[in-house]
C-alpha positions as CSV (number, residue, x, y, z in Angstrom):
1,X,-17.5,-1.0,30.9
2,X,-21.1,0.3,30.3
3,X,-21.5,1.2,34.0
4,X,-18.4,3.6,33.7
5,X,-19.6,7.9,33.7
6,X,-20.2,8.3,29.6
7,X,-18.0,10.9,27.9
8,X,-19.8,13.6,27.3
9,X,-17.3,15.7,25.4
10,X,-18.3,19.3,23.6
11,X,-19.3,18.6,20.3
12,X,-16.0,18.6,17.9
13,X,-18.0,19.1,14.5
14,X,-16.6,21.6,12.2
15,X,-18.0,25.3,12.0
16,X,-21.5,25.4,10.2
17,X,-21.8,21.8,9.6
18,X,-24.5,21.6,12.3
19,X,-26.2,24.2,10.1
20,X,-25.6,21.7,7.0
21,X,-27.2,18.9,8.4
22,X,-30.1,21.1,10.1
23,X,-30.9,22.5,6.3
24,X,-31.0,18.7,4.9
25,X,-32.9,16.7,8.3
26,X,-34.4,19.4,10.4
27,X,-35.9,18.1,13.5
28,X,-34.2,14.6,12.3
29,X,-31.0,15.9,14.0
30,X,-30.3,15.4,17.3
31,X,-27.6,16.3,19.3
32,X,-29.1,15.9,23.0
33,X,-27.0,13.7,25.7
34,X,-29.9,11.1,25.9
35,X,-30.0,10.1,22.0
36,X,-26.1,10.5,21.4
37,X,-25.4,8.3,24.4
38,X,-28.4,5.5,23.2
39,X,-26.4,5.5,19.9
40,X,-23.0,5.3,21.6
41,X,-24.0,2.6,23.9
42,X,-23.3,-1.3,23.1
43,X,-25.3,-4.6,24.2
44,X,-21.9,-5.6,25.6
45,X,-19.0,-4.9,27.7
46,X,-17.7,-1.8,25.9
47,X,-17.6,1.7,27.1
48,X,-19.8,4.1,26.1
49,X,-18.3,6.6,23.5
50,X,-21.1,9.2,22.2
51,X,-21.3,10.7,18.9
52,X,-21.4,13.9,18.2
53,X,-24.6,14.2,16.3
54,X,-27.4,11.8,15.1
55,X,-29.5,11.9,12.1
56,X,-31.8,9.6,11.1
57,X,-32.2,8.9,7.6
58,X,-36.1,8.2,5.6
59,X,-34.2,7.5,2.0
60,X,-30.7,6.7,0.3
61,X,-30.7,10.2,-0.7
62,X,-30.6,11.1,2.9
63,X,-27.8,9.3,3.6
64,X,-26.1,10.4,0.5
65,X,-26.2,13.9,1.4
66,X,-25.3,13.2,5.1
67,X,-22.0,11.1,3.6
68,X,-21.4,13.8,1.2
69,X,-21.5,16.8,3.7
70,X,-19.3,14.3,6.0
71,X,-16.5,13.8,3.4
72,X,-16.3,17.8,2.9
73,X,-15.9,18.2,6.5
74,X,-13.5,15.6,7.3
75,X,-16.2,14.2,9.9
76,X,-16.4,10.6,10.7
77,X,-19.6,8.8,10.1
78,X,-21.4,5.4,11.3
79,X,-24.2,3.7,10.1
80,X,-26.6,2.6,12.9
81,X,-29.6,-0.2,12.9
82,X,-30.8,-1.6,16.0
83,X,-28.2,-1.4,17.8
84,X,-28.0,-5.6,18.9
85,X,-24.3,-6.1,17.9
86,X,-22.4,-7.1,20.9
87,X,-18.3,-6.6,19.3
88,X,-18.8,-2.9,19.9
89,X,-19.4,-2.7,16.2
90,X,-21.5,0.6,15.6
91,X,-19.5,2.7,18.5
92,X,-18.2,5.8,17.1
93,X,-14.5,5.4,18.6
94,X,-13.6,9.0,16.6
95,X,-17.5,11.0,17.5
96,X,-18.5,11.9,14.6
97,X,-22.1,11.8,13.1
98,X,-24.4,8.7,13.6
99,X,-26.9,8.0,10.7
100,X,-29.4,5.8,12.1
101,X,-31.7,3.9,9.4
102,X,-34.3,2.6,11.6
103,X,-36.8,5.0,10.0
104,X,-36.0,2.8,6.2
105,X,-38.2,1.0,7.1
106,X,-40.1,-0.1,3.8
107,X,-40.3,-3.1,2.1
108,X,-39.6,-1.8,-1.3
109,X,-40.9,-5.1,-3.1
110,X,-41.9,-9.0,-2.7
111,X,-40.9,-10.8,-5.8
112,X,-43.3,-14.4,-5.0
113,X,-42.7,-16.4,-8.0
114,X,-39.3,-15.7,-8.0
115,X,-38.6,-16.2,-4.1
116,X,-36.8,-12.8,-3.8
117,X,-38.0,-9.3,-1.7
118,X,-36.2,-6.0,-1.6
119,X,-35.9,-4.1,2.1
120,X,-35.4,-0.7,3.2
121,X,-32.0,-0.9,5.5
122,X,-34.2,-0.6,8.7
123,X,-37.0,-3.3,7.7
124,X,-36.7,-5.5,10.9
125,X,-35.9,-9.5,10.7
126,X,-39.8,-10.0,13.1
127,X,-41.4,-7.4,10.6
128,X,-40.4,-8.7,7.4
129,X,-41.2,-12.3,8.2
130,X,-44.7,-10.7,9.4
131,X,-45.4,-9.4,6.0
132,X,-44.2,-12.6,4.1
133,X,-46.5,-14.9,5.9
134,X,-49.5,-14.4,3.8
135,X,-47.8,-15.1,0.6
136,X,-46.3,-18.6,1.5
137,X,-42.9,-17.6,1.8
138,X,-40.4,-16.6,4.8
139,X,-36.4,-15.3,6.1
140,X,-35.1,-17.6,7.9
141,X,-31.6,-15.9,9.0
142,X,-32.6,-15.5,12.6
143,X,-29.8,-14.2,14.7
144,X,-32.2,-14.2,17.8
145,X,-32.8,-10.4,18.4
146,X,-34.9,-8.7,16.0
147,X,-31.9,-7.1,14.1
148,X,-32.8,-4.7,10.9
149,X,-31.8,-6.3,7.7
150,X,-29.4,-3.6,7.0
151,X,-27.0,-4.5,10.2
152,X,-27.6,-8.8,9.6
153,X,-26.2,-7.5,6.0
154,X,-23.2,-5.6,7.8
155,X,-22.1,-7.9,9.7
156,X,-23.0,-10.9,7.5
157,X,-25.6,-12.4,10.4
158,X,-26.4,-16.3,10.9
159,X,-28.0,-17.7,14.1
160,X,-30.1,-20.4,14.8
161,X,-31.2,-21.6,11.2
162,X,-28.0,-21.3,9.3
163,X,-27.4,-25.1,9.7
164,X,-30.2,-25.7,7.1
165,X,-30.4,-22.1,5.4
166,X,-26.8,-20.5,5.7
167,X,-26.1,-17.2,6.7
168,X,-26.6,-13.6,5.4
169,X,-23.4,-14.3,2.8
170,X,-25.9,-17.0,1.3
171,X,-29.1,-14.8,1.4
172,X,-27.8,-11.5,-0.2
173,X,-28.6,-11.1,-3.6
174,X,-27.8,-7.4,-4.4
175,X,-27.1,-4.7,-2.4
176,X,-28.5,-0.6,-2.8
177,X,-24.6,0.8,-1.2
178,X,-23.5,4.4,-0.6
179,X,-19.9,4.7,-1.1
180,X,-17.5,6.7,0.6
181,X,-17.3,9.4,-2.0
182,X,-21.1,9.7,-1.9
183,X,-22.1,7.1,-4.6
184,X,-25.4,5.5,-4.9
185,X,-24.5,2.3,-6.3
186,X,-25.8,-1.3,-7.1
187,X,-24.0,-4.6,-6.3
188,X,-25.8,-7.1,-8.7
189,X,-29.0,-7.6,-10.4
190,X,-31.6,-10.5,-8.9
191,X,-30.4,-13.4,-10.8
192,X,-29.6,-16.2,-8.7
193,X,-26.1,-16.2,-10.2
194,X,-23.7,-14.1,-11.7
195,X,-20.1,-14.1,-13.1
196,X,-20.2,-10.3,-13.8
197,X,-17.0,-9.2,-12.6
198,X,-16.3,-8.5,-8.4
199,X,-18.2,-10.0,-6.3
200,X,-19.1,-6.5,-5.0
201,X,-22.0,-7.8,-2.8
202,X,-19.9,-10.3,-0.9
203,X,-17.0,-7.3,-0.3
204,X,-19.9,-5.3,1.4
205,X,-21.4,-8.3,3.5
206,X,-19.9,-8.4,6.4
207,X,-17.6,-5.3,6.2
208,X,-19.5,-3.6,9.4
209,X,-20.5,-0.3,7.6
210,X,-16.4,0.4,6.8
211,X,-16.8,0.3,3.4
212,X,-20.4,1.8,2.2
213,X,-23.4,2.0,3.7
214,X,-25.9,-0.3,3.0
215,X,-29.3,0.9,2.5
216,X,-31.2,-1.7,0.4
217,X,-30.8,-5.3,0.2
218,X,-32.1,-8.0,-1.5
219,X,-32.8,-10.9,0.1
220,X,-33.2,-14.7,-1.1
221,X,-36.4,-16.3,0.7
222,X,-37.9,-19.8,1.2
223,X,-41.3,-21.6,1.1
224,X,-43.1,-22.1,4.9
225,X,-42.5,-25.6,5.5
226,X,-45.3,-27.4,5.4
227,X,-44.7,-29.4,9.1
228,X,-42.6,-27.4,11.8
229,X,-41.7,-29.1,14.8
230,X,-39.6,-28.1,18.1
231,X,-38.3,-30.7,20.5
232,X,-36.0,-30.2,23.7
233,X,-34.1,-33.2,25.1
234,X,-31.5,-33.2,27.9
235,X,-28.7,-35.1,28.3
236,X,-26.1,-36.3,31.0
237,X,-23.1,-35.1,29.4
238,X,-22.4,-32.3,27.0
239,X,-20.0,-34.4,24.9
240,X,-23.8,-36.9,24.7
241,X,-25.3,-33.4,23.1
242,X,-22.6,-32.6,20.7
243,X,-22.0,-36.1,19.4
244,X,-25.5,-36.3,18.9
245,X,-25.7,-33.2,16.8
246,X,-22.6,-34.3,14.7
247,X,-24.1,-37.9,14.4
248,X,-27.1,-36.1,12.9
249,X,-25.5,-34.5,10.6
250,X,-22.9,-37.1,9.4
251,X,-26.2,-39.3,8.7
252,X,-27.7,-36.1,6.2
253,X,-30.6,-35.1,8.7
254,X,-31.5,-32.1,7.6
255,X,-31.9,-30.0,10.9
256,X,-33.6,-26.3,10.5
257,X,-32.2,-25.6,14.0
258,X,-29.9,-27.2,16.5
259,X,-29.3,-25.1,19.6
260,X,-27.0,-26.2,23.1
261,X,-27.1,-25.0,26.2
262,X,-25.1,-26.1,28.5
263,X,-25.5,-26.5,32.4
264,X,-25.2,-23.0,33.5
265,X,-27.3,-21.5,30.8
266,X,-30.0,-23.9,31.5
267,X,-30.1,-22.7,34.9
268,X,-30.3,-18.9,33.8
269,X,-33.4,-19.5,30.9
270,X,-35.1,-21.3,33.7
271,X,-34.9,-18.5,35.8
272,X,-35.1,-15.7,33.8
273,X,-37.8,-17.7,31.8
274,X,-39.7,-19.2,34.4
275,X,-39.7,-22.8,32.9
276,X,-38.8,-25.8,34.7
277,X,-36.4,-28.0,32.1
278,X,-33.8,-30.0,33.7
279,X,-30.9,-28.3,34.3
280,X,-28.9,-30.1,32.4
281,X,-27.4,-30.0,29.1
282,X,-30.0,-29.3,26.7
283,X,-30.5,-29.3,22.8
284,X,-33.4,-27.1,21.0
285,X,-34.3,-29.0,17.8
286,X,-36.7,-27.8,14.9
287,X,-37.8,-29.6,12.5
288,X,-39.2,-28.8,8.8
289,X,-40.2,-30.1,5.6
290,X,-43.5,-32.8,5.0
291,X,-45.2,-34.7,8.2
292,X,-43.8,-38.0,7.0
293,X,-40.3,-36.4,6.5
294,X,-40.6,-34.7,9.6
295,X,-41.7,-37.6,11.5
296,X,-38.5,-39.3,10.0
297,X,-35.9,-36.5,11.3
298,X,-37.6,-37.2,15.1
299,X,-37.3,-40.7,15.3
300,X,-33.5,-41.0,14.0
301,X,-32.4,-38.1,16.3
302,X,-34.4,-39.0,19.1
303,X,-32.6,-43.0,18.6
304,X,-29.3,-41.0,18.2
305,X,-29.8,-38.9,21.3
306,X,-30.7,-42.3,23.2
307,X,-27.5,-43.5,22.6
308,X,-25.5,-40.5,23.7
309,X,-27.0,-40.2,27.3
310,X,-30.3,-38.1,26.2
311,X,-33.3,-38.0,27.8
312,X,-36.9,-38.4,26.1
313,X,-37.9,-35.9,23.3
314,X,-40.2,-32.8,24.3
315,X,-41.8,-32.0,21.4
316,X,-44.8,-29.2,19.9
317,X,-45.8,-28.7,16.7
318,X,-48.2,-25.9,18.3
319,X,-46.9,-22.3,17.3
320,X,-47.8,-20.9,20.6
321,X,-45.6,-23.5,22.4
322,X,-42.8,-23.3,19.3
323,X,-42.5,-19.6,20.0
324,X,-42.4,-19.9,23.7
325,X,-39.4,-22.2,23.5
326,X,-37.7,-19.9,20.7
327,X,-38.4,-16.9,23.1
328,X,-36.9,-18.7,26.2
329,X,-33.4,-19.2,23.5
330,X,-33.3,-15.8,22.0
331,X,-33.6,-14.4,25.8
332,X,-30.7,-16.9,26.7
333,X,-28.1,-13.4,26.6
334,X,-30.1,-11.6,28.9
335,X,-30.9,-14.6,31.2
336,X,-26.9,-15.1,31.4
337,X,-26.5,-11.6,32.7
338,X,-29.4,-12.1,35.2
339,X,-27.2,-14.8,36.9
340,X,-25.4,-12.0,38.9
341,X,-27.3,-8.6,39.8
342,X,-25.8,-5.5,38.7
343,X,-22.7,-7.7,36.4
344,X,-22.5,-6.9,32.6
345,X,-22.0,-9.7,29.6
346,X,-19.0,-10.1,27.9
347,X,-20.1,-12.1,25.3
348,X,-17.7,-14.2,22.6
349,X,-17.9,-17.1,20.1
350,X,-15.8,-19.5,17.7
351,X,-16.8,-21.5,15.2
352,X,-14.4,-24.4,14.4
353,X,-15.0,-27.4,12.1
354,X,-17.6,-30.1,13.1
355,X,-15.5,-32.6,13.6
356,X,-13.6,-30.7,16.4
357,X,-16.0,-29.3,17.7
358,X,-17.1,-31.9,21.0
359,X,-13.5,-31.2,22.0
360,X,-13.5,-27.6,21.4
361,X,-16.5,-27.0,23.9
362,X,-15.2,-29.7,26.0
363,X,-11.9,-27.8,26.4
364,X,-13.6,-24.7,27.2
365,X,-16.2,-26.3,29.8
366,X,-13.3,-27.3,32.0
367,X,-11.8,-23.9,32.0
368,X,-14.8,-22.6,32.9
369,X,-15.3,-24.8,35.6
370,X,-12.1,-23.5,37.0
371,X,-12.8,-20.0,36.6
372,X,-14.3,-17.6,39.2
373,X,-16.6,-15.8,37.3
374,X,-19.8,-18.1,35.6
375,X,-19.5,-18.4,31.5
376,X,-22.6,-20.2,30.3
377,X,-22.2,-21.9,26.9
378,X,-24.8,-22.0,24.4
379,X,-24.7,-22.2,20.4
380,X,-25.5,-23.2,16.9
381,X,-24.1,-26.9,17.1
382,X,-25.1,-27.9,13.6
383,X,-22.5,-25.4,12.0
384,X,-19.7,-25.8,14.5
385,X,-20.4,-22.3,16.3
386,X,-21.1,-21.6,19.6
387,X,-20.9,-18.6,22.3
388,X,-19.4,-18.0,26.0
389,X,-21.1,-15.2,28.2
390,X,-18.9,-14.3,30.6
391,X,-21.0,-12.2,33.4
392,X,-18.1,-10.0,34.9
393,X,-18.9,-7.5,37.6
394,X,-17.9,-3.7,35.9
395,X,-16.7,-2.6,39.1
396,X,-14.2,-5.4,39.6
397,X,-11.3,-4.8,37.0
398,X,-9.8,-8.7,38.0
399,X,-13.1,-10.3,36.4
400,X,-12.4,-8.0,33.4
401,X,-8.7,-9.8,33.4
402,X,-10.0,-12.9,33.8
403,X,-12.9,-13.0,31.2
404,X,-9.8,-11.7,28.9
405,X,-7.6,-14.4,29.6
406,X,-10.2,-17.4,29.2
407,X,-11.6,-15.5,25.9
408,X,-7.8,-15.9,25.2
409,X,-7.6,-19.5,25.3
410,X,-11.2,-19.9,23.9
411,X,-10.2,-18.5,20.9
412,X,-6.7,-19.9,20.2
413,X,-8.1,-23.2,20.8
414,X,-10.4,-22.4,17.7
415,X,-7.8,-21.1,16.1
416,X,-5.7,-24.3,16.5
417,X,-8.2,-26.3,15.0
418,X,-8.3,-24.6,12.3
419,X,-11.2,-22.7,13.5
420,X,-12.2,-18.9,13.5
421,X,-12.5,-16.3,16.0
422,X,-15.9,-15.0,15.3
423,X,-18.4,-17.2,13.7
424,X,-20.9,-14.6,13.8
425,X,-20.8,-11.6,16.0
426,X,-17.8,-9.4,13.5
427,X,-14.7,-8.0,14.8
428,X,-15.7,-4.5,15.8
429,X,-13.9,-3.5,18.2
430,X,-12.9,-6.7,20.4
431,X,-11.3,-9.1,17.9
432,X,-8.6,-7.0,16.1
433,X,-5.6,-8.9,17.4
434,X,-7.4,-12.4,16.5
435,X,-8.1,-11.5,12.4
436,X,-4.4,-10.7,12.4
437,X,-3.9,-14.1,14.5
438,X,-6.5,-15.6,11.9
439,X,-5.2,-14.3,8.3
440,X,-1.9,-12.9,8.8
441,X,-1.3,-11.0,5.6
442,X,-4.7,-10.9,4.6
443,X,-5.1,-8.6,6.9
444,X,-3.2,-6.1,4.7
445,X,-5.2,-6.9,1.5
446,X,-8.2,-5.7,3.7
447,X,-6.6,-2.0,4.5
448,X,-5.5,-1.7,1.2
449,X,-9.4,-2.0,-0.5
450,X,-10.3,0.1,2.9
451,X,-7.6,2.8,1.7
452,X,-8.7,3.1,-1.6
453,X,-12.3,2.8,-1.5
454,X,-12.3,5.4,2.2
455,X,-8.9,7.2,1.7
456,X,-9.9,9.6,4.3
457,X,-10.9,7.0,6.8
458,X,-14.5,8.3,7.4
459,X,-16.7,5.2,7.9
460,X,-16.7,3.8,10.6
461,X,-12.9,3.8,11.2
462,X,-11.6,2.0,13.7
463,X,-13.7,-1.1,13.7
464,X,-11.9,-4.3,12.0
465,X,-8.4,-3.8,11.8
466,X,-6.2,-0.4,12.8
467,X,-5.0,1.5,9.5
């Protein structure tokens, strides 16, 4: 667990390679405690496991001559963004040198008329939107925290509008990738389609910095809608919220976002939040498109919601009062953890088709209830994904067991629907076991393009699978 002393080995980098990477970053180097342990750190459960250097990169030739000097050295090396993935997906298992991209942080180019803009690795998801506003057009992957584009890319990103909009698979274009043997390479051009060849840009999305690192990306954007709307509504029963959701999208309402929080979670935004909903089980709605469309979406969801036990319709149209509500959501990890002073998150999801998903999370709410330990539930109930926090004490290795053995069940209970065992968050470090579970010999197609393209196992090894 985090709260466990950090290990704060002697540097195990080769003779004169410090001197390497002083000549190419200067004062960009750092190999103090503090900043080794901030990038060594996770949002999550894991231990801390500290690098043995950190650079931070300004360019793609930066990081090509960091991945260059690595691969002559033998040294391992892991690309870092904001550090807001919660599968222990940027901790260097092996030490090794961190690259942090946080300082690329430029948009290289907004292409208006044709709906596309290129980003700098480190441009984050809040900043870019920021720039796009005054030209009409905006990114709506939103994972909740303000994640750099380069690390949504890595670990192929959704959240709360990928009911509507998709996920990060859907709104890569191209790629700007440095391969393992130092290459600057290019993924695709920006035509909407292609049938050049590999899909090189879809092998990168998603692969969590194992295969290249990314360090441009081309993004797909939209139009602001013209009307946005948020409602909240309650509801007796968190089958009522779920068969709502699925009714709405059986019947081709086009939600932008459709969020659940269950009971517990409810309790924790309200608290952490300091907003008085019901604590009940609560949807997060958002609306877009005309007024007269939007108008449309509310009334048949509010009549569906009526049916299934919900209460009336909050609703704002008021951007203030829209980004409060999305504030109090995106905070919803942090408010989970606050349940229990001094406890860390273990944090999981499933995603499973729509059709099974009311008994999926139905399932899993009872085994909660049993359990010792509180597990709020929240998620992305339009795509059939949602999340269990587990808020486990660090010190008490039983709540560790326990959070084990109900993530156990939660997952295989996906996985017998025909489900998966990450919807979002990657595999990193804590869902090895299930991708085996999840695509048998797949699994082996996957080492063999990790073999060849990283024979020496440099990039971010151990995160995925085992070699």
């Amino acid at each position: 667990m985090n709260a466990l002393p950090l290990s704060m080995e002697p540097t195990r980098l080769p003779d004169g390679f410090i001197e390497s990477l002083r000549g190419v970053f200067g004062e960009r180097l750092h190999l103090g405690e503090a900043m080794r342990s901030q990038h060594g750190s996770s949002e999550a459960h894991f231990d801390t496991i500290l690098p043995d250097a950190v650079v931070f990169a300004l360019s793609t030739e930066d990081v090509v001559a960091a991945v260059k000097l690595c691969g002559a050295a033998g040294v391992p090396i892991i690309a870092y963004g904001a550090g807001t993935s919660i599968e222990g997906n940027t901790t260097p298992v092996n030490g090794g040198l961190t690259i942090d991209l946080s300082l690329m942080d430029q948009i290289v180019r907004v292409n208006a008329e044709d709906f596309d803009v290129t980003v700098q690795a480190g441009v984050r998801r809040e900043q870019l939107n920021e720039h796009l506003r005054d030209v009409g057009l905006f990114f709506p992957i939103d994972p909740g925290a303000n994640a750099t584009i380069g690390g949504m890319a890595s670990t192929r990103a959704s959240g709360t509008n990928a009911v509507r909009y998709g996920t990060m698979r859907e709104a890569v274009l191209s790629l700007r990738v440095v391969t393992p043997d130092g290459r600057d390479i290019r993924t695709a051009r920006r035509a909407r389609k292609s049938a050049a060849g590999y899909d090189l840009t879809r092998l990168f999305v998603g692969s969590e910095g194992t295969l290249g690192i990314i360090t441009e990306i081309t993004l797909r954007l939209h139009g602001i809608p013209e009307s946005i709307l948020s409602a909240v509504c309650s509801f007796e029963t968190l089958s009522g919220a779920v068969d709502t959701t699925v009714q709405a999208i059986q019947l081709g309402v086009p939600l932008a976002r459709v969020e659940i929080l269950d009971d517990v979670q409810m309790r924790a935004v309200n608290a952490w939040s300091k907003l008085d909903y019901p604590e009940k089980t609560t949807l997060f709605f958002e609306f877009h498109g005309s007024e007269r469309y939007v108008q449309e979406q509310v009334e048949t969801v509010s009549a569906l919601a009526s049916d299934n036990g919900g209460g009336a319709f909050q609703w704002s149209s008021l951007p203030e009062e829209r980004a409060r509500l999305w504030k109090a959501r995106h905070e919803a990890y942090y408010a989970a953890i606050g349940l229990r002073k001094g406890c860390v998150g273990w944090p999981t999801d499933v995603c499973v088709p729509i059709s099974r998903l009311a008994e999926c999370i139905t399932e899993t709410k009872k085994d909660l209830e049993a359990a010792s330990i509180p597990g709020p539930i929240l998620g992305h109930v339009g795509d059939g994904n949602f999340h269990v926090v587990f808020v486990i004490d660090p010190n008490r290795p039983e709540e560790a067991a326990e959070a084990e053995a109900l993530n156990r069940r939660l997952v295989q209970r996906a996985l017998d629907m025909d489900g998966t065992c990450t919807g979002e968050h990657g595999i990193g470090l804590g869902k090895q076991d299930w991708l085996v579970a999840e695509l048998g010999d797949a699994v082996d197609i996957m080492r063999t393009m990790k073999r060849a393209m990283d024979p020496q196992n440099l990039f971010n090894p151990g995160k995925i699978f085992s070699l």
